[in-house]
C-alpha positions in Angstrom: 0.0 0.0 0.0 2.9 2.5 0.6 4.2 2.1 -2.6 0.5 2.4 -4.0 0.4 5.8 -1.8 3.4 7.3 -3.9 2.2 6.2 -7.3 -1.1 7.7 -6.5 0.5 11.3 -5.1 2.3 11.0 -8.1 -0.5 10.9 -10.4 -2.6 13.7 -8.4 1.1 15.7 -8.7 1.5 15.0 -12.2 -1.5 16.9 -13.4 -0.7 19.4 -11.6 -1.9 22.9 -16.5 -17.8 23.9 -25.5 -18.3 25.2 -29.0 -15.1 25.5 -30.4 -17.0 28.0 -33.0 -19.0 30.0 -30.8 -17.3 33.5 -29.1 -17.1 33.1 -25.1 -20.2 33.5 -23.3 -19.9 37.2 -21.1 -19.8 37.0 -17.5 -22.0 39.5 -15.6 -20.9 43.0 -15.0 -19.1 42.8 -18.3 -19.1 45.4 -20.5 -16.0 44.8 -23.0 -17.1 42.1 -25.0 -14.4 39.8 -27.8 -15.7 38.5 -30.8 -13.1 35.6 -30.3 -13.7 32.0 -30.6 -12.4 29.7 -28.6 -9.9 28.0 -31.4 -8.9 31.6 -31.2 -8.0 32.1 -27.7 -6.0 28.6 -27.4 -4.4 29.2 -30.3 -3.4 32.8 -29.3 -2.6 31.7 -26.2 -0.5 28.9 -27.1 1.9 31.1 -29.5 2.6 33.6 -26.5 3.8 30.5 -24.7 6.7 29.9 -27.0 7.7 33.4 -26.5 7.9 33.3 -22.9 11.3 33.0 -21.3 10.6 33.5 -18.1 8.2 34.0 -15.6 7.2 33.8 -11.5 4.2 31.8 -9.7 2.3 31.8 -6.3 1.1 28.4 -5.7 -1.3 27.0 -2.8 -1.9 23.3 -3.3 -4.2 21.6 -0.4 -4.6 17.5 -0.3 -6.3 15.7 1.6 -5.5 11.8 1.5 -7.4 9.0 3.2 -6.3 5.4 3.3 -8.8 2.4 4.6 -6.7 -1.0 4.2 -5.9 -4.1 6.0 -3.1 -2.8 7.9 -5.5 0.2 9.4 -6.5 3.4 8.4 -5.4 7.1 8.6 -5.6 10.5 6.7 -3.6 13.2 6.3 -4.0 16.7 4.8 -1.4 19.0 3.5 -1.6 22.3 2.3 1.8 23.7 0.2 2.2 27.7 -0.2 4.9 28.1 -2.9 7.0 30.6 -4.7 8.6 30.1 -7.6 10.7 31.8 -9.7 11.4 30.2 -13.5 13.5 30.1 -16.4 12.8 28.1 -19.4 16.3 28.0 -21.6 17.9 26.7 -20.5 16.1 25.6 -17.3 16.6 27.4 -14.2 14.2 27.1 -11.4 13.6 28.1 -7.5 11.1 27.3 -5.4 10.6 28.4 -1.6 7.9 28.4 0.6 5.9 26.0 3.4 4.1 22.6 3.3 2.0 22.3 6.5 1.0 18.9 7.2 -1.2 17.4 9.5 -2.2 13.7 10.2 -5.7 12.8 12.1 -4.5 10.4 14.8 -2.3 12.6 16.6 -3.7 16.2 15.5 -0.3 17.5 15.4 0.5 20.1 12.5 4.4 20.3 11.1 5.4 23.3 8.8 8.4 21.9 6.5 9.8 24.5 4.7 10.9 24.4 1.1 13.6 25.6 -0.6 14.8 24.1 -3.8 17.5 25.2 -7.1 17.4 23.3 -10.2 19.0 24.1 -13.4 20.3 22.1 -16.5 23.9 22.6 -15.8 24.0 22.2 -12.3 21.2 20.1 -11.3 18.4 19.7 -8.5 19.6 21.0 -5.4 17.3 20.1 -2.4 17.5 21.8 1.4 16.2 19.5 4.2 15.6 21.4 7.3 15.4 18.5 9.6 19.4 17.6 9.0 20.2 21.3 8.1 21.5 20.4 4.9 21.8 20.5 1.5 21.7 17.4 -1.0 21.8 16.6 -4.6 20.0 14.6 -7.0 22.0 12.0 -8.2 23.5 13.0 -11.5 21.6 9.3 -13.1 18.2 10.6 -11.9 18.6 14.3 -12.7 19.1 13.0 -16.1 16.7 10.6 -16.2 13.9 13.2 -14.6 15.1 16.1 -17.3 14.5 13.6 -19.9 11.4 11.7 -19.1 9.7 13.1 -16.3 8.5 16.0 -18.7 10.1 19.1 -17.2 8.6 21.2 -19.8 10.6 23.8 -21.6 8.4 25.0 -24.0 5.2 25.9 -21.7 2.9 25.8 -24.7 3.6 21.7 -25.2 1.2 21.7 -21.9 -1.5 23.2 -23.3 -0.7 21.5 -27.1 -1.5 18.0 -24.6 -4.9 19.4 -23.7 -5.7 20.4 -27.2 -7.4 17.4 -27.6 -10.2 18.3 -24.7 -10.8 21.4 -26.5 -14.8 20.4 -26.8 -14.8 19.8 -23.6 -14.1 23.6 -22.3 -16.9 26.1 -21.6 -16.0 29.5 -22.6 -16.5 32.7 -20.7 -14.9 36.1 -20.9 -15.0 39.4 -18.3 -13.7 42.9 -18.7 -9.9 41.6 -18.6 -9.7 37.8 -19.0 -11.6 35.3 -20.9 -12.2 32.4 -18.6 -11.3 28.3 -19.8 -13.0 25.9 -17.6 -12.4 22.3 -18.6 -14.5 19.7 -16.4 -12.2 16.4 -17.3 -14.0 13.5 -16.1 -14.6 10.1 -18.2 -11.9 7.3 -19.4 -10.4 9.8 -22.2 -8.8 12.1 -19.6 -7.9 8.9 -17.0 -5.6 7.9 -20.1 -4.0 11.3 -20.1 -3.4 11.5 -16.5 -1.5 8.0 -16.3 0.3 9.4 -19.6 1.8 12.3 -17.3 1.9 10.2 -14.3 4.3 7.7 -16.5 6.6 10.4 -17.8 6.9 12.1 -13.8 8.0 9.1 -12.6 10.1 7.8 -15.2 11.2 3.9 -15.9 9.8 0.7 -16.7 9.2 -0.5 -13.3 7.0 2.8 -12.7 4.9 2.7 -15.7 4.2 -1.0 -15.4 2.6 -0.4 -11.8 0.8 2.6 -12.9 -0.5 0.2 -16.2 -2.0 -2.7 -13.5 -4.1 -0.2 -11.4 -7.4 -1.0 -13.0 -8.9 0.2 -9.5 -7.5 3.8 -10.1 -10.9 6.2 -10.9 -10.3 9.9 -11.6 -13.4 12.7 -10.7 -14.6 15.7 -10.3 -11.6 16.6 -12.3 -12.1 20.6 -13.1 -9.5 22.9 -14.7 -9.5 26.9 -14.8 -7.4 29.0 -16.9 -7.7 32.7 -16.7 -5.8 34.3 -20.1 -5.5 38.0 -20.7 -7.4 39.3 -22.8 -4.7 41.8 -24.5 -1.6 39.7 -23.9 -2.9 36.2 -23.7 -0.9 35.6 -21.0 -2.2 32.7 -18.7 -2.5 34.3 -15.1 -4.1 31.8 -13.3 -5.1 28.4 -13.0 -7.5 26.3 -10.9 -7.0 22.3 -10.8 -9.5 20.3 -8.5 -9.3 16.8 -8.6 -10.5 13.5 -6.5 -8.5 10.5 -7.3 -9.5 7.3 -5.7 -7.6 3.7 -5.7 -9.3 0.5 -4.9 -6.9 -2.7 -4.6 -7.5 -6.0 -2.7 -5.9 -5.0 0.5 -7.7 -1.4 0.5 -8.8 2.1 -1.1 -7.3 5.1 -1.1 -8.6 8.8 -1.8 -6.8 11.4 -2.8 -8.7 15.3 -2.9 -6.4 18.0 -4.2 -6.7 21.3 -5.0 -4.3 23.4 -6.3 -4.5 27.8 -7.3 -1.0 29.6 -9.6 -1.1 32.8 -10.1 1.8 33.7 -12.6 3.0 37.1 -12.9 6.7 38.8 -14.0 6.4 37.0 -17.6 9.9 37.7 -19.2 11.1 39.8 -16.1 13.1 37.0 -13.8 16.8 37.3 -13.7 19.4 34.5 -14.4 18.9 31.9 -11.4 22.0 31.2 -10.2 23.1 28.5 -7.4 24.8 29.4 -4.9 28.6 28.1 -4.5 28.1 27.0 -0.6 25.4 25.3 -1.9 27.1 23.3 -4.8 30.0 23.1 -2.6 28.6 21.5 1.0 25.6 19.6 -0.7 25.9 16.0 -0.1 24.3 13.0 -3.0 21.0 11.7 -2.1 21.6 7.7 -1.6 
């Protein structure tokens, strides 16, 4: 069941990005109205993806995740606030913030901070508070994760991969954004999901155990993407998502939620790591 439990956080992780001729329906209180279709807007938006080359986020992610099995049961929630600063070529990244976490049986909370470099030269650079340290991905597994696990360079392959749910969206616009709302339920997105799911974790052994959960069940699955309406930047998006796992020896339910607010677009200096850092980091066995 605990390796069931990663696989499953994995797949909620992984995922963390209507009339296709008609113009978007207007919100109330509107009163600047686009003749755009919705082709038009994912399209748009798409092509100011590939000019982006850099950009900052906020993110909260809450998840709540209950396991009833054999061995007992327990739940924990979680709830991440994140920052993130990001370039995408080559790929520079760092992330710092909290991940609260809180389990039922005892009631106790415990903030774990998070701070994090990554870039294609270096590599992924990982501070543990608990041993006051730094440590390093294995230069194997960096590789493997740049090459597999789908670190995405080019922001608009994301939204290329959801092209094919473009019926699926409902289309609304206000003053300032036009408003994507994809509700992602039924066997067509479960087959997306495990897609990402494989490529995050990576290997055979992985994809093989992700291809012989017949119990795993994807719903409520809702998107939001707010896109400007003069830059067609995306500034926000919305995931909510209840996956649930039924094996032999138990179920598991997974409720996740997740708000980004991306702002800065093209504004984030060179991320560099420090040399302490690089220097006194010791290789994750």
């Amino acid at each position: 069941m605990k390796k069931t439990l990663f696989i499953g956080m994995t797949v909620g992780t992984a995922v963390i990005v209507a009339a296709c001729g008609d113009s978007a329906t207007v919100t109330d209180n509107a009163s600047k109205k686009s003749d755009l279709t919705l082709e038009q807007v994912y399209e748009k938006t798409i092509e100011r993806q590939q000019e982006l080359e850099s950009m900052k986020a906020k993110m909260k992610v809450d998840q709540a995740i209950n396991v009833d099995s054999e061995e007992g049961s327990f739940e924990m929630t979680s709830a991440s606030d994140l920052n993130m600063d990001m370039i995408i070529d080559p790929m520079q990244l760092y992330v710092e913030g909290t991940t609260a976490v809180k389990e039922s049986e005892t009631g106790e909370e415990t903030k774990v901070p998070t701070k994090m470099y990554m870039t294609q030269n270096d590599g992924y650079y990982l501070y543990e508070e608990s041993a006051d340290s730094w440590f390093k991905l294995p230069e194997e597994q960096f590789d493997a994760m740049m090459s597999q696990a789908g670190i995405q360079q080019d922001p608009s392959e994301q939204l290329r991969q959801l092209e094919k749910f473009v019926e699926d969206f409902t289309f609304e616009q206000n003053d300032d954004e036009y408003i994507l709302t994809l509700n992602a339920d039924g066997e067509k997105f479960m087959d997306f999901v495990l897609q990402q799911a494989k490529e995050a974790l990576g290997g055979e052994e992985a994809a093989q155990a992700l291809g012989s959960m017949e119990g795993l069940k994807i719903k409520d699955a809702q998107y939001v993407f707010l896109i400007d309406k003069k830059t067609f930047d995306m500034n926000n998006m919305k995931m909510d998502m209840i996956i649930t796992l039924e094996e032999e020896d138990g179920k598991m339910t997974i409720d996740q939620s997740a708000t980004v607010d991306y702002s800065d677009f093209n504004n984030v200096d060179a991320i560099t790591i420090p040399q302490e850092v690089i220097d006194n980091a010791q290789v994750l066995q």
